[in-house]
C-alpha positions in Angstrom: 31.0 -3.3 -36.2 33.9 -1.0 -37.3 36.3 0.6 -34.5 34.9 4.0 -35.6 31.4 3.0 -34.9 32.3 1.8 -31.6 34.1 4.0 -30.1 31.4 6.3 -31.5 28.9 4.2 -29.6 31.2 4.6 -26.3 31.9 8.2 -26.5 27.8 8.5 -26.5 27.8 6.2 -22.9 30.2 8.6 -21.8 28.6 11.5 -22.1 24.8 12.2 -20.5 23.9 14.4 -22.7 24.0 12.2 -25.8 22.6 9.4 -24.2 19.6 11.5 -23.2 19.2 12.4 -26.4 19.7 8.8 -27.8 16.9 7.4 -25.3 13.7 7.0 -26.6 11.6 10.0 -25.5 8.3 8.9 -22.9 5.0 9.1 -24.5 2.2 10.6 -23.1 0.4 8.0 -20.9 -3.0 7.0 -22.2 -6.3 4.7 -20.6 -5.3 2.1 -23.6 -1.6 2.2 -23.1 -1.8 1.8 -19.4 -4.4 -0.9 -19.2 -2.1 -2.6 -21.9 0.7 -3.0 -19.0 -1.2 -5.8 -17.4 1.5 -8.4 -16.7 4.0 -6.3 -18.1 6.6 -3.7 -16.8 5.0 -2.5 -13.7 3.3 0.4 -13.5 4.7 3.6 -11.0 2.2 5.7 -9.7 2.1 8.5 -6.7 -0.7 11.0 -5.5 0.1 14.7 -6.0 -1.9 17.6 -5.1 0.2 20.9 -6.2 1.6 21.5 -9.5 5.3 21.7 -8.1 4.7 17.9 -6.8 3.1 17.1 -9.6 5.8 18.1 -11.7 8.6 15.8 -9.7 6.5 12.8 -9.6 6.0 13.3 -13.5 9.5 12.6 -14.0 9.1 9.1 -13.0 5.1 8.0 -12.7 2.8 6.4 -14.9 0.2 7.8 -13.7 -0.2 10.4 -11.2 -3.5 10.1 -9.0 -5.0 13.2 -7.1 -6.3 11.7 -4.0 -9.0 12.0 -1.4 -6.3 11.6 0.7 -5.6 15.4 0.6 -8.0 16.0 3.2 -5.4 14.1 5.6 -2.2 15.3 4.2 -2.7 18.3 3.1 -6.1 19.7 5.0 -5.3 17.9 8.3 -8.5 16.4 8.6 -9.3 13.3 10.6 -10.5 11.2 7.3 -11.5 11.8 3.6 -15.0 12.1 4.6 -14.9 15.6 5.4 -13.6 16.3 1.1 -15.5 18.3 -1.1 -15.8 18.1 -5.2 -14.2 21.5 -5.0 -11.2 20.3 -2.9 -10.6 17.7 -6.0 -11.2 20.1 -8.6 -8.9 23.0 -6.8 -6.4 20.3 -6.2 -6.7 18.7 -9.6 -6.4 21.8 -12.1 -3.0 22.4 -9.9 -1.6 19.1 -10.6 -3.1 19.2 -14.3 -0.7 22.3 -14.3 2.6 20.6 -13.6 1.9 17.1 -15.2 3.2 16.1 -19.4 3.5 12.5 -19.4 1.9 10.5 -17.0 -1.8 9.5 -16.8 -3.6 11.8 -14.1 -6.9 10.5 -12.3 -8.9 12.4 -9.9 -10.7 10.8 -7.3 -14.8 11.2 -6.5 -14.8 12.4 -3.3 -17.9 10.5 -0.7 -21.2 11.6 -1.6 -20.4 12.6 -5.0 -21.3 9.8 -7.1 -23.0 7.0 -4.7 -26.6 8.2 -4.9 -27.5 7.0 -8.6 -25.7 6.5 -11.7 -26.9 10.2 -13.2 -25.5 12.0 -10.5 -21.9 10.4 -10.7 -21.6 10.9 -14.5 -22.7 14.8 -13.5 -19.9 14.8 -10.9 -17.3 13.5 -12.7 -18.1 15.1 -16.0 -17.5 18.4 -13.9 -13.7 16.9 -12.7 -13.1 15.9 -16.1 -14.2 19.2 -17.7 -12.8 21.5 -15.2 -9.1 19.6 -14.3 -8.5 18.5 -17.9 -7.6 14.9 -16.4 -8.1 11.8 -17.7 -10.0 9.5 -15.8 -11.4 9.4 -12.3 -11.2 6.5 -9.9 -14.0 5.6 -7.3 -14.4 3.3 -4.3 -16.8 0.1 -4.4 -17.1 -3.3 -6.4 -20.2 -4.8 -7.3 -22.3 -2.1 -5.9 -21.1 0.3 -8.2 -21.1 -1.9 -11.3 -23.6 0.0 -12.7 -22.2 3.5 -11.9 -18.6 2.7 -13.7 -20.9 1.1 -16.7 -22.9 4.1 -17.2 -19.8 6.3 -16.7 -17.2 4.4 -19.4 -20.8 4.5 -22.0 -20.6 8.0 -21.4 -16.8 8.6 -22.6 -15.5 8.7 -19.0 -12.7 6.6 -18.2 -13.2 5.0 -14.6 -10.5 3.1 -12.2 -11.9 1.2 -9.5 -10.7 0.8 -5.7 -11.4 -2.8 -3.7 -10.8 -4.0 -0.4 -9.7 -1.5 2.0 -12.1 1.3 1.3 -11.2 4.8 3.2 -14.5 5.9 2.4 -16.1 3.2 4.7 -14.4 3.9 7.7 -17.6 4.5 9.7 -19.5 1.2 8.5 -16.0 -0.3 8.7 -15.1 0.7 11.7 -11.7 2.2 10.9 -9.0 1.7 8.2 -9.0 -1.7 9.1 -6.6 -4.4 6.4 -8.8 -7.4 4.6 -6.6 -10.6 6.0 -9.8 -12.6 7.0 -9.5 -15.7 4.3 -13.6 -16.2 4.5 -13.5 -12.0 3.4 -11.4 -13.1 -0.2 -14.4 -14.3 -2.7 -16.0 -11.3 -2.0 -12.9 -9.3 -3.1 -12.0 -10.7 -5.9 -16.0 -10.8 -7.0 -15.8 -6.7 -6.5 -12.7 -7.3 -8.8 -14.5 -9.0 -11.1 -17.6 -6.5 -11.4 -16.0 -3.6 -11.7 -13.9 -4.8 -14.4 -17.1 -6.1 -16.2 -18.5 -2.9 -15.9 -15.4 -1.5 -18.0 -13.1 0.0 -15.1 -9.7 0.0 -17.0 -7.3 -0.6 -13.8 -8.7 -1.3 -10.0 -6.8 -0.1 -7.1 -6.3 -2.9 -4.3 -5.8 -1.4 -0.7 -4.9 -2.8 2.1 -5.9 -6.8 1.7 -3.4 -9.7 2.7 -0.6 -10.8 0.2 -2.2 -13.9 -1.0 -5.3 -12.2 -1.8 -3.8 -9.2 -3.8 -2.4 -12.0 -6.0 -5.6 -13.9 -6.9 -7.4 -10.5 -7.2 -4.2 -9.6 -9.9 -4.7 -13.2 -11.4 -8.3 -13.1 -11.3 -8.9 -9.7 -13.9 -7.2 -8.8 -17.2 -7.1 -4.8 -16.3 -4.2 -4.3 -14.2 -4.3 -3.9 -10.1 -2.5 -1.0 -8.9 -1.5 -2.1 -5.4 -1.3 -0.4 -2.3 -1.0 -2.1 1.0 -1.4 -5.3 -1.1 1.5 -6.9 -3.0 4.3 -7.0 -5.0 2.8 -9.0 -7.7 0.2 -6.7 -8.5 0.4 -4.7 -12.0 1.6 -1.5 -9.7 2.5 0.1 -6.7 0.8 3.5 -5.6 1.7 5.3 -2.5 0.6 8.8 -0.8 3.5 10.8 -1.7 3.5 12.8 1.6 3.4 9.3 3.6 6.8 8.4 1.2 9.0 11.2 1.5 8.0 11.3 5.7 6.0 14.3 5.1 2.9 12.8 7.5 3.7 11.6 11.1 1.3 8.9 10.8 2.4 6.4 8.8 0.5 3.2 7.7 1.9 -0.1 8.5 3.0 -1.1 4.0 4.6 2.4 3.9 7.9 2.2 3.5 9.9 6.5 3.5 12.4 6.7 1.0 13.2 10.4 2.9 12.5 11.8 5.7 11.5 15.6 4.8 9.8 16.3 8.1 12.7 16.5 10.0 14.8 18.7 7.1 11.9 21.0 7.0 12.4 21.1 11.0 15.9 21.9 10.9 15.6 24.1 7.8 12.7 26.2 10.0 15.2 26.3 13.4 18.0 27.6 11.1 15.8 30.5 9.6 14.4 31.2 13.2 18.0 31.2 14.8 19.5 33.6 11.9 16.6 36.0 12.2 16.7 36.6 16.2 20.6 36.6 15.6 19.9 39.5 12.6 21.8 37.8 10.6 19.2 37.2 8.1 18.8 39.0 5.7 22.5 39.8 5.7 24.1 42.0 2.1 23.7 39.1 0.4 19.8 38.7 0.4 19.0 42.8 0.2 19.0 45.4 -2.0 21.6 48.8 -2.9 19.5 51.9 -3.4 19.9 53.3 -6.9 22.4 56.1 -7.0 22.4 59.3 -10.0 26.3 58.8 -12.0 
């Protein structure tokens, strides 16, 4: 390599700008090109529910999922039970708005698409149709084999969700973790149905390390991992629960900020300058209009 060429190739490391440019520019994430990451470069992914979220995450994720999980975080209610196919919609088209790159998948809230095969691909057709997403993921393994089959013959893309299942809370008797060994076979057989069915990734929440990695080892489509393991194809966590946006906070969360307690001060500050009448001060107003 001459000295021209290399100092050309430093003055580009030097400057931002150039290497911006010189980086290869992100594609937009497909079903193919995501289930293609099985064993590969792990896969980022974060729930969003507003379009200005949505837009931040996309920086980074591979795939941006809009959650059930709204009812809690956003809605304040006491489980996702309570969420309604026009809360996902709503939420969805918003997210749809502020996403370019990554891969967004809406989830079927409960009761949309557990009564019969026909009634989930009319559900999810109206996501699909109505947010512009991608895919949509549902809860359940071999009992909704036949649901995720009829939906991926139907041009719908489907990801799955084993072991910890939010949606069963009542028959589960809370958001209880799968760590019982004699609980794994039938795990990893849910893994193994859905994917047969043609789910193209399969969320795994909330099951002991050791079983996260034979469900990974176990399927060729990649497991998205939450509550689970490092070993899995991918991490997804609620992005409220991750920037410390939601006091209660699940035992394999781990905050990377703590936005609660800025928003806190942030709101004392404001409340403080206003009962001072210092806010708005000249700054933040504005001159009438005078005749020259």
């Amino acid at each position: 390599m001459s000295t021209q060429s290399t100092l050309s190739k430093k003055s580009a490391v030097g400057d931002p700008a150039q290497v911006s440019e010189s980086m290869p520019k992100r594609k937009k994430m497909t079903v193919p090109a995501f289930t293609a990451r099985k064993g590969g470069d792990p896969l980022v992914c974060l729930t969003a529910y507003t379009a200005h979220v949505a837009r931040i995450v996309d920086e980074q994720a591979d795939m941006i999922l809009v959650g059930d999980s709204l009812g809690m975080v956003i809605h304040g209610m006491p489980n996702t039970l309570g969420v309604t196919m026009e809360h996902m919609i709503m939420h969805g088209q918003a997210v749809m708005r502020g996403a370019e790159k990554a891969l967004v998948v809406v989830d079927m809230p409960f009761g949309s698409f557990e009564e019969s095969p026909e009634v989930a691909f009319r559900n999810a057709a109206r996501i699909v149709k109505e947010t512009g997403c991608t895919a949509v993921k549902l809860e359940g393994g071999m009992e909704m084999a036949d649901t995720i089959r009829h939906l991926t013959a139907r041009g719908i893309p489907v990801m799955a969700h084993v072991g910890l299942m939010p949606q069963q809370t009542n028959t589960a008797g809370g958001f209880k973790a799968v760590r019982d060994t004699d609980l794994f076979d039938a795990v990893i057989a849910d893994a193994k149905a859905v994917e047969a069915a043609g789910a193209f990734s399969v969320v795994v929440e909330g099951v002991a390390v050791k079983l996260a990695n034979k469900v990974t080892k176990a399927v060729d489509i990649p497991t998205i991992g939450i509550g689970a393991s490092a070993e899995c194809d991918g991490q997804i966590l609620v992005f409220e629960d991750m920037i410390g946006l939601f006091p209660r906070v699940p035992t394999f969360v781990k905050r990377y900020g703590n936005m609660e307690d800025m928003m806190r001060d942030a709101v004392e500050r404001y409340a403080g300058e206003v009962r001072r009448r210092e806010f708005p001060n000249e700054k933040y107003t504005y001159k009438a209009k005078t005749d020259e």
